[in-house]
LUMDOLO-775678 format. One record per residue (C-alpha): residue number from 1; x, y, z. Coordinates in Angstrom, 3 decimals. Layout:
BEGIN
R  balum      east     north        up
R    NUM         X         Y         Z
...
//
This chain:
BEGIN
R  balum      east     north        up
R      1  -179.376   113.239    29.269
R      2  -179.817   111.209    26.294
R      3  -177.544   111.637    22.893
R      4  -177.275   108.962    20.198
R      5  -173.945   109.082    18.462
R      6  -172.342   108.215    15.052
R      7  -168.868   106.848    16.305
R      8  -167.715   105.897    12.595
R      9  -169.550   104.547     9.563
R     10  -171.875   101.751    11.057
R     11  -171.494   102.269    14.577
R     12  -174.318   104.463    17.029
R     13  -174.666   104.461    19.983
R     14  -177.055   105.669    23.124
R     15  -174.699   107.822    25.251
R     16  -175.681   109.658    28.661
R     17  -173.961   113.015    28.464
R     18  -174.311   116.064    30.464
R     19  -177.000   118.300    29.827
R     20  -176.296   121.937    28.550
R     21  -176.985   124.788    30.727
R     22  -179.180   127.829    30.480
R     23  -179.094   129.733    27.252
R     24  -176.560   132.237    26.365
R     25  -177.131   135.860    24.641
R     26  -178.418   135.069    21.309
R     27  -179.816   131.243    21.971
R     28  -182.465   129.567    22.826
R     29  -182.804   125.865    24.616
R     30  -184.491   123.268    23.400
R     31  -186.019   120.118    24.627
R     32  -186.158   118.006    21.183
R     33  -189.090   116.000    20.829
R     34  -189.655   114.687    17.469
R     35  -186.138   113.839    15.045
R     36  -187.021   112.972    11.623
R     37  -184.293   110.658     9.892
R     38  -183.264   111.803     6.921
R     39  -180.807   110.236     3.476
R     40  -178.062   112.348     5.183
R     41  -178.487   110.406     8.292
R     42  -178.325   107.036     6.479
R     43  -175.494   107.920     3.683
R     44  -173.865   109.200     6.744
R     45  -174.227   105.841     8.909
R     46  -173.149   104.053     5.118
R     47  -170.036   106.658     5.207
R     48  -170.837   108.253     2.245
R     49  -172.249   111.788     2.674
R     50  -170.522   114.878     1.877
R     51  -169.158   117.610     4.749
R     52  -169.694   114.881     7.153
R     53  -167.083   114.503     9.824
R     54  -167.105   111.437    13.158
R     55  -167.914   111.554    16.085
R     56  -171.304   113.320    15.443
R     57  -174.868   113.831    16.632
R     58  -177.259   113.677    13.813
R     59  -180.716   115.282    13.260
R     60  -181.517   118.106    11.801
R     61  -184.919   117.731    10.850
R     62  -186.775   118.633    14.024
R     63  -189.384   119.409    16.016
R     64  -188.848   120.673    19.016
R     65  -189.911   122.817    22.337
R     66  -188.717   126.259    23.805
R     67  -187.503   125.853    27.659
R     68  -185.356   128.808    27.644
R     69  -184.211   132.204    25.744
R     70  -181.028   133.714    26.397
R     71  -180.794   138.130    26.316
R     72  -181.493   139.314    22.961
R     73  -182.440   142.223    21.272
R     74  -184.639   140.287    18.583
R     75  -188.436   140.654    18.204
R     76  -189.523   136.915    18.436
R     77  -192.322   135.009    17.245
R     78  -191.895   132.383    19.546
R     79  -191.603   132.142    23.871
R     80  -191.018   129.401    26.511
R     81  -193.022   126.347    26.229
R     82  -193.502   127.222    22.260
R     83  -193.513   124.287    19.675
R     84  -190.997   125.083    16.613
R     85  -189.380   123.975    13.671
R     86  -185.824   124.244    13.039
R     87  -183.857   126.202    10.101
R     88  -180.674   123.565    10.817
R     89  -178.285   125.806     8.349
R     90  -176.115   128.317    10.377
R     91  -174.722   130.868     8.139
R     92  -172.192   133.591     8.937
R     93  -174.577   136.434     7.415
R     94  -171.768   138.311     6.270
R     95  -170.458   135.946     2.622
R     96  -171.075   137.030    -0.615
R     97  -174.170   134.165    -0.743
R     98  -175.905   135.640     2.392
R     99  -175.614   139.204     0.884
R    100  -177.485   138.438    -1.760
R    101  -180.060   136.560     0.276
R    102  -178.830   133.172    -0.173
R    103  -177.717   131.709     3.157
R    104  -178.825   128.423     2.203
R    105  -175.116   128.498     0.466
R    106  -173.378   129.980     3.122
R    107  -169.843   130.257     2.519
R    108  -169.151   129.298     6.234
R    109  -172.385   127.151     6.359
R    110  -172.541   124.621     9.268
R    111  -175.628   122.424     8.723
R    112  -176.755   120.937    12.359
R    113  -176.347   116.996    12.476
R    114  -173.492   117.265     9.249
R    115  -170.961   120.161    10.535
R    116  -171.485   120.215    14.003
R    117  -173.942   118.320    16.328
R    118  -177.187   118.438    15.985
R    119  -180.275   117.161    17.474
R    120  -180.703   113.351    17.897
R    121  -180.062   114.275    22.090
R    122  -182.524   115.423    24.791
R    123  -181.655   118.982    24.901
R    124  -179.470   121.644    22.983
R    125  -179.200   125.299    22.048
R    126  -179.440   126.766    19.015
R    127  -179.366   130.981    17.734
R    128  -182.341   132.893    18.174
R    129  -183.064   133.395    14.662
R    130  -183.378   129.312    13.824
R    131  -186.406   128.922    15.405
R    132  -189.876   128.940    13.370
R    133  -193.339   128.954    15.521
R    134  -195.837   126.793    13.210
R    135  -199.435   126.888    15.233
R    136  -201.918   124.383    14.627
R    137  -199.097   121.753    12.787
R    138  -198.520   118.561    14.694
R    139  -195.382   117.501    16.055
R    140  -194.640   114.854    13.606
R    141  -195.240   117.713    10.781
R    142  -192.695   120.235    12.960
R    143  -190.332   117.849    12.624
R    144  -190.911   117.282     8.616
R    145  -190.657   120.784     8.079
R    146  -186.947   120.995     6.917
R    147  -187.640   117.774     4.524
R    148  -190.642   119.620     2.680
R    149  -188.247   122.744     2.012
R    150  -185.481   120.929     0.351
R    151  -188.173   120.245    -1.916
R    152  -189.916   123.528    -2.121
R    153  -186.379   125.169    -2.820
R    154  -185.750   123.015    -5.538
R    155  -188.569   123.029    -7.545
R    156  -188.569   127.507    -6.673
R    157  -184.932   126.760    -8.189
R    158  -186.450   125.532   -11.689
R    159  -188.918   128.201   -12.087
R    160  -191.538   125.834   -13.307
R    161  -194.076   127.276   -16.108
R    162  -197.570   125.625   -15.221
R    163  -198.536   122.606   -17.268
R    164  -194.354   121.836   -18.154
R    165  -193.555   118.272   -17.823
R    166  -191.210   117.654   -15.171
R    167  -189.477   114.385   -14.373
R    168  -188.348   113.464   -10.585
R    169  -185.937   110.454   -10.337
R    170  -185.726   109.295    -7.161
R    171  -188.309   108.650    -4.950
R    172  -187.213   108.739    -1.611
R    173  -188.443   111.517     1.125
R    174  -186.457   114.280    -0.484
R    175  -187.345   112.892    -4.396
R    176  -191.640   112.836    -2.790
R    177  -191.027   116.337    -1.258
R    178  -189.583   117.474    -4.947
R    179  -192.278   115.822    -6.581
R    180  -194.885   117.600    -3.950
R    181  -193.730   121.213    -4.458
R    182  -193.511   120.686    -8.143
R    183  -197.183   119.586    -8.428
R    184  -198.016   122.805    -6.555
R    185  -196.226   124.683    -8.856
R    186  -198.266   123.682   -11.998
R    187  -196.117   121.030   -13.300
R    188  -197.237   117.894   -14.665
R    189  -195.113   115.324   -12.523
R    190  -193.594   111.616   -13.558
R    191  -191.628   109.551   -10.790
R    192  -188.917   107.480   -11.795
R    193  -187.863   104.885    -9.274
R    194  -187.037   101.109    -9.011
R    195  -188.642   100.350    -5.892
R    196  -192.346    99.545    -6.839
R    197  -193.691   100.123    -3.271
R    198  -192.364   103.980    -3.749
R    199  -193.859   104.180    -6.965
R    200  -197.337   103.002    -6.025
R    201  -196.726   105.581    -2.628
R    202  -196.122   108.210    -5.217
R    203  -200.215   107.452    -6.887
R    204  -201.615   106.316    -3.811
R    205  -200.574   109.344    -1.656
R    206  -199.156   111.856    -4.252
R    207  -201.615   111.034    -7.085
R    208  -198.641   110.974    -9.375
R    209  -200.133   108.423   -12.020
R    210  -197.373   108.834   -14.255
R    211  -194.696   106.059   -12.860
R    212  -191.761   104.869   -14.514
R    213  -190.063   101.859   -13.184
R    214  -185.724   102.899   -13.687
R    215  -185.097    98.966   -14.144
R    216  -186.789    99.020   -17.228
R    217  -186.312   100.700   -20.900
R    218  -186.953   104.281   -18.593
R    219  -186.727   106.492   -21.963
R    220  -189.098   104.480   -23.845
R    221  -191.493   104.355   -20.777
R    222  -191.372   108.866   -20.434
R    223  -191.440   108.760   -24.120
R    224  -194.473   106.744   -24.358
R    225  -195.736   109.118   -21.997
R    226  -195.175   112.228   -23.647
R    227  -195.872   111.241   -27.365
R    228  -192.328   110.688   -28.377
R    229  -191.281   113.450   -26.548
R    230  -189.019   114.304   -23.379
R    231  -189.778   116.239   -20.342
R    232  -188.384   120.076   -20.080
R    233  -187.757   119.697   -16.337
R    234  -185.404   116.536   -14.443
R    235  -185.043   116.538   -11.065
R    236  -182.444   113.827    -9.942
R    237  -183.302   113.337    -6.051
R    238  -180.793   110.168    -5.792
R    239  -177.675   110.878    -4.733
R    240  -176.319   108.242    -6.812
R    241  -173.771   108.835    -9.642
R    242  -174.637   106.423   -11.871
R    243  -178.527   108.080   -11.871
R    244  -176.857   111.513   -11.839
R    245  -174.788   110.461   -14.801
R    246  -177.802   109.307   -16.461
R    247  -180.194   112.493   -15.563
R    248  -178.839   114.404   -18.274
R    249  -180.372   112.289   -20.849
R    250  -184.140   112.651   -19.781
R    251  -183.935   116.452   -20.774
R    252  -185.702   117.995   -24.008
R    253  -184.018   120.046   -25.460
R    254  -183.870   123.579   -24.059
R    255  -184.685   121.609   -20.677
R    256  -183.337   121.725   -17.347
R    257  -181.525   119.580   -15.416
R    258  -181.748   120.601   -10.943
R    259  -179.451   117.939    -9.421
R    260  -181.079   118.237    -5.845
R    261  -179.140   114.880    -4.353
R    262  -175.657   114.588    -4.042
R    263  -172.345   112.940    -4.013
R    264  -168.832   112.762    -2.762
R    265  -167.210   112.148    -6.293
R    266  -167.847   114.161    -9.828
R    267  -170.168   114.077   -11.895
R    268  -169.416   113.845   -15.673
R    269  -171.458   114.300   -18.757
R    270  -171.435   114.786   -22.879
R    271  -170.595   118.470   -23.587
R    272  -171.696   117.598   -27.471
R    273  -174.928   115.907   -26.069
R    274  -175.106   119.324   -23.207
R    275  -174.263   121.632   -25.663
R    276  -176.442   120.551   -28.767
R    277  -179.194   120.423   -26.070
R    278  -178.680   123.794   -24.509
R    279  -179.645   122.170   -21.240
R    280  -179.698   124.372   -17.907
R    281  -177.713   122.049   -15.039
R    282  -179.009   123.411   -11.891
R    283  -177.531   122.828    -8.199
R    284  -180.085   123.234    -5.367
R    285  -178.445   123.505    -1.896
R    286  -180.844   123.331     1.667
R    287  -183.737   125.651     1.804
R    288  -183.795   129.496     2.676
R    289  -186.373   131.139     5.296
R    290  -188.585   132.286     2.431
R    291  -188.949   128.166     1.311
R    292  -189.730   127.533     4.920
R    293  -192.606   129.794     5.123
R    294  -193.837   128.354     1.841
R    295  -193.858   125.436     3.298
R    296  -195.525   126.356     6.519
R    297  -197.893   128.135     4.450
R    298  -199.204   124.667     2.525
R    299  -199.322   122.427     5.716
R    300  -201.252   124.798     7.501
R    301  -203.581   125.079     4.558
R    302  -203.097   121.180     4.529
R    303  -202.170   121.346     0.588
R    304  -199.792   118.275     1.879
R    305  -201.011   114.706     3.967
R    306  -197.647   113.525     5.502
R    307  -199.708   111.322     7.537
R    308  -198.824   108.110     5.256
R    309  -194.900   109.180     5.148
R    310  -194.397   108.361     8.431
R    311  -194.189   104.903     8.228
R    312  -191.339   103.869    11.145
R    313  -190.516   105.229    14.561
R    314  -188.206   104.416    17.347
R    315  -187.126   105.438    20.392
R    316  -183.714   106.420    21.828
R    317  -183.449   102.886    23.136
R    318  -184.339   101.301    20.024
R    319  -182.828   103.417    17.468
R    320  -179.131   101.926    17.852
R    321  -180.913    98.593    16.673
R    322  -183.546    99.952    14.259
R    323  -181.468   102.597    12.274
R    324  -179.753    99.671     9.701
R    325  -182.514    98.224     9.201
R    326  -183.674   101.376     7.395
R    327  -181.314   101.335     5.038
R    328  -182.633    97.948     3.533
R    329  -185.506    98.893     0.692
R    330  -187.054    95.626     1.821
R    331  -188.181    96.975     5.514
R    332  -190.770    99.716     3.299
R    333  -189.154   102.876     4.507
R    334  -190.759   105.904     3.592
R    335  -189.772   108.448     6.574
R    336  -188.837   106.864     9.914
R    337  -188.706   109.244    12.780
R    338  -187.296   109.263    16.142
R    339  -189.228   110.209    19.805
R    340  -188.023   111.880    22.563
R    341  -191.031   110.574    24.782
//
């Protein structure tokens, strides 16, 4: 069967490999059919993503279909020839984070496509409990799901007040999905960005009117904005350190600060400036199952078009060729997505 591969920083490739055999006790086997490509994919192809170790097989954003189910004592939701979504975070269950309900933070987590292998190949298994049976949302969506939730979780994260002014730098998928979940929330969303085909995305698609372009005077552009003022809410969706750096002085004071992207060095800030400020710095980590069925929840009330993020796909034959090119701004990325037929 099919498996593309990250050899090293820059280098896939199209392997045949063996496919696996029938589930075991606790799994299911999948036949993957839609792989969306996410920032991890491409910081990891750049060689700059956190937990990420080579040889591996990305993908953890996808849509896929049931051909088998090991023995299991578990009610499911789902059979054979069901169309799911993956949860792509396998936690231990048993840490202090999953006893209090947050196995997004696992303290053995092993994130499909970072940790381990995940599922840019034809087949694979994964536990029982990973699967999530959406009915009546396309493929394309299926394999979108895990994207949306990063989102969902960290706007959930900020606890946003309806009407509060929130600022999302950033505007890639994960930045958009932020920005989405936010809106639904009640708050009043900018977008910060310096690409100017991701800002007009973010009115023509989002309706976020409120666009501020990061190569300019950016204060003085939210200020104008907000009457002098500064937003309560930042999300920084970059995973760059110099934006990171930079996030913590778009807060009001009293605001909060949810740094959703991230980075393989530190961060650093003011502690007179955080401090006089009593800002709240906020990580947000994956998604749990409760942000998944949020999330399920608004695409099958179809609170969200992802129609227009899908703007690049490719094949396993094309991919080794395609994927750089999605790293360059220029090519008008918004979420490029890989087909298994």
């Amino acid at each position: 069967m099919k498996a593309i591969v990250l050899e090293q920083p820059g280098k896939l490739t199209l392997r045949d490999v063996a496919a696996p055999g029938a589930a075991g006790p606790e799994q299911a086997l999948l036949r993957v059919k839609r792989v969306g490509i996410c920032g991890t994919d491409l910081h990891a192809y750049g060689g700059n993503q956190n937990f990420f170790s080579y040889p591996r097989v990305m993908g953890h954003e996808l849509a896929v279909e049931v051909i088998d189910i090991g023995a299991t004592d578990a009610n499911l939701a789902y059979e054979v020839g069901d169309y799911c979504c993956v949860i792509p975070y396998l936690n231990c269950g048993a840490c202090i984070a999953c006893r209090r309900g947050k196995s997004n933070c696992c303290a053995q987590m092993q994130v499909l496509g970072v940790h381990i292998d995940g599922g840019m190949r034809e087949q694979f298994s994964v536990p029982v409990d990973k699967l999530l049976k959406a009915d009546g949302v396309p493929l394309e969506q299926l394999a979108l799901v895990e994207m949306l939730c990063i989102g969902a979780h960290a706007a959930k994260r900020a606890r946003i007040r309806p009407g509060e002014n929130a600022l999302v730098i950033g505007a890639g998928p994960i930045g958009l999905a932020t920005a989405q979940f936010a809106k639904i929330a009640g708050a009043e969303v900018m977008m910060m960005e310096v690409n100017q085909r991701r800002l007009d995305f973010c009115e023509e698609v989002l309706g976020i009117d409120k666009r501020i372009d990061a190569r300019g005077d950016a204060i003085g552009q939210v200020k104008d904005m907000l009457g002098g003022e500064l937003p309560t809410l930042v999300f920084d969706c970059t995973g760059s350190a110099k934006s990171m750096h930079a996030a913590f002085e778009y807060a009001a004071h009293g605001g909060s600060l949810v740094l959703v992207g991230h980075i393989t060095s530190d961060i650093t800030f003011s502690d007179p400036h955080f401090h006089s400020h009593e800002l709240t710095l906020l990580a947000s980590r994956n998604a749990t199952p409760a942000d998944f069925a949020w999330v399920i929840e608004c695409l099958r009330a179809g609170a969200i078009n992802l129609d227009p993020w899908i703007t690049h796909e490719a094949t396993p034959e094309r991919i080794v060729a395609d994927f750089p090119t999605w790293l360059d701004p220029a090519t008008g990325v918004i979420k490029a997505m890989l087909r298994f037929d």
